[in-house]
C-alpha positions as CSV (number, residue, x, y, z in Angstrom):
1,X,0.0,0.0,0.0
2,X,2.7,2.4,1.0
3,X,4.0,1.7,-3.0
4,X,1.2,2.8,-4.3
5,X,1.3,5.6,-2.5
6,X,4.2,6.9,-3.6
7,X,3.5,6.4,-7.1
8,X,0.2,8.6,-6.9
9,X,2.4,11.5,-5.2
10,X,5.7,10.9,-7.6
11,X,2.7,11.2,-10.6
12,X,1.1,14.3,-8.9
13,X,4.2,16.2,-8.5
14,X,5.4,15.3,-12.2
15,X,1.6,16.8,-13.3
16,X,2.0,19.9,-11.5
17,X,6.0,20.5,-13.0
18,X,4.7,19.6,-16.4
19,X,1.7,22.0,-15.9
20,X,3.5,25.0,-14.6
21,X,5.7,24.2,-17.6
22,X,3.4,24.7,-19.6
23,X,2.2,27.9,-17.8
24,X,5.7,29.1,-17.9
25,X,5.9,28.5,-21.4
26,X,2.9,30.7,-22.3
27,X,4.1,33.4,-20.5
28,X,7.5,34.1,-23.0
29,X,6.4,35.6,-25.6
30,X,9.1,36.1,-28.5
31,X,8.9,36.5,-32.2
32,X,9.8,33.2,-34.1
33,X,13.0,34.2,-36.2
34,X,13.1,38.0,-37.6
35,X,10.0,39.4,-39.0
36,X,10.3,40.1,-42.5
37,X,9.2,43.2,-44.6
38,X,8.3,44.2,-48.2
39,X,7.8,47.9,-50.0
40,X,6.0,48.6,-52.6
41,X,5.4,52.4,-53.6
42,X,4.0,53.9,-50.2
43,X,2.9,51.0,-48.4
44,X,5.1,48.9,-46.6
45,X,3.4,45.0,-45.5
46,X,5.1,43.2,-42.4
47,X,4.8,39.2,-41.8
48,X,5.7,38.1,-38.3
49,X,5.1,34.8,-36.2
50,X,4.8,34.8,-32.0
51,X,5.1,32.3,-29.9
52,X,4.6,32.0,-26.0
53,X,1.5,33.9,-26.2
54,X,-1.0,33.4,-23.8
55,X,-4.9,34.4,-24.3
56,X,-7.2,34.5,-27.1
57,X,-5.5,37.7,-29.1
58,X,-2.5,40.2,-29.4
59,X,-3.0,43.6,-30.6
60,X,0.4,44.7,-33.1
61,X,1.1,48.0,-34.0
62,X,3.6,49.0,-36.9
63,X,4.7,52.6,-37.3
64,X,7.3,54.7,-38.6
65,X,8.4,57.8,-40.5
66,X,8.6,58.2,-44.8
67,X,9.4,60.8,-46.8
68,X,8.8,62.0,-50.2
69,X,12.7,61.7,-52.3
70,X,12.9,64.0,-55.4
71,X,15.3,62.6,-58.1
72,X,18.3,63.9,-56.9
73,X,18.2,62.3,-53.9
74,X,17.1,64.6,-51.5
75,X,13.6,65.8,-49.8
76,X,12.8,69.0,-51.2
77,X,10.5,70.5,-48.1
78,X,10.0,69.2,-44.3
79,X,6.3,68.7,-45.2
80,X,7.5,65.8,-47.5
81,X,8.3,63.6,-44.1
82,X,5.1,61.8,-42.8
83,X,4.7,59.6,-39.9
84,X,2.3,56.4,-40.0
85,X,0.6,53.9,-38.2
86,X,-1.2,50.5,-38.5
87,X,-3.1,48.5,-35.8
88,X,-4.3,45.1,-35.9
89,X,-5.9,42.7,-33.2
90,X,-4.3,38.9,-34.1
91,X,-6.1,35.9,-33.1
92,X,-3.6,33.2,-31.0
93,X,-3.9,29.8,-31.9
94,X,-2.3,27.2,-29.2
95,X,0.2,30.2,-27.6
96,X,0.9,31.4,-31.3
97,X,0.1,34.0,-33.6
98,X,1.5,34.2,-37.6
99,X,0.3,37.6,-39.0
100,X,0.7,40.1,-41.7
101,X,0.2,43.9,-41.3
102,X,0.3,46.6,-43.7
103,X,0.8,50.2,-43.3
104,X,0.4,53.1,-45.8
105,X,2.2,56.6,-45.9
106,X,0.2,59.3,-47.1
107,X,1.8,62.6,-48.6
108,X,0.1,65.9,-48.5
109,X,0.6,66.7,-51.0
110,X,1.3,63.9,-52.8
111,X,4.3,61.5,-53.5
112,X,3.9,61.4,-57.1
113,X,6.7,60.7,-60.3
114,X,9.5,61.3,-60.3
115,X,9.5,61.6,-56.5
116,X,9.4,58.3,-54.5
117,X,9.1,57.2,-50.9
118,X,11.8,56.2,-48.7
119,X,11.0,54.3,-45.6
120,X,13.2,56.1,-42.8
121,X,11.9,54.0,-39.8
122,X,9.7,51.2,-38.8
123,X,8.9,49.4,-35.4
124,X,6.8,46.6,-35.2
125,X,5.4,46.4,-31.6
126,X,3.1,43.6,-29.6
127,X,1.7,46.1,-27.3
128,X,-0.3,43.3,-25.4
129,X,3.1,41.8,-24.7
130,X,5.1,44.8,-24.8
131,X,7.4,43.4,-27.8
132,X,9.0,45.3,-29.9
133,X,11.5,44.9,-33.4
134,X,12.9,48.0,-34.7
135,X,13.2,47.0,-38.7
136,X,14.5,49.9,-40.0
137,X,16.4,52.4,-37.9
């Protein structure tokens, strides 16, 4: 009898480590590898993967600054600088969350040939998790 016991409190105490395991687990959130980014004209589209998430959903934020280049290479006025923002509320699936967000800079007035925009900063942030990658400085 005093065998059996033992094996019922060596199995509890294995159950509880390997759930706050996974409890700690959950509770590290970190992005899976570097998040990636693509430009295209004014708009600038992030894809990112989480993991360690807890809870149903993560809100993401990307910002940054643009500005309006004239053909030799400079920007002709200080309006021609914009900043930007894009929010998004992800859905977590089993303490992870893949995602894309897109963001748009908007010129007033506009960013039109032969002018083009240059991308002088962006910073994708979790703000649920308080995560941040800066991927352009």
């Amino acid at each position: 009898m005093r065998l059996k016991t033992r094996y019922v409190a060596v199995a509890a105490i294995v159950g509880a480590i390997a759930a706050l395991s996974v409890v700690a687990y959950a509770g590290s959130p970190h992005f899976v590898g570097s998040p990636t980014f693509s430009i295209s004209g004014n708009t600038v589209t992030v894809n990112a993967k989480e993991a360690g998430l807890g809870g149903e959903s993560i809100d993401v934020t990307l910002s940054g600054t643009a500005e309006c280049i004239n053909s030799g290479g400079h920007h002709p006025k200080a309006v021609n600088k914009t900043g930007f923002s894009s929010i998004e509320t992800v859905p977590v699936h089993n303490g992870q969350a893949t995602y894309t967000i897109i963001a748009t800079a908007t010129f007033s007035p506009d960013c039109s040939p032969p002018m083009t925009v240059q991308f002088t900063s962006l910073v994708l942030t979790d703000t649920t998790n308080n995560l941040s990658v800066t991927l352009i400085p």
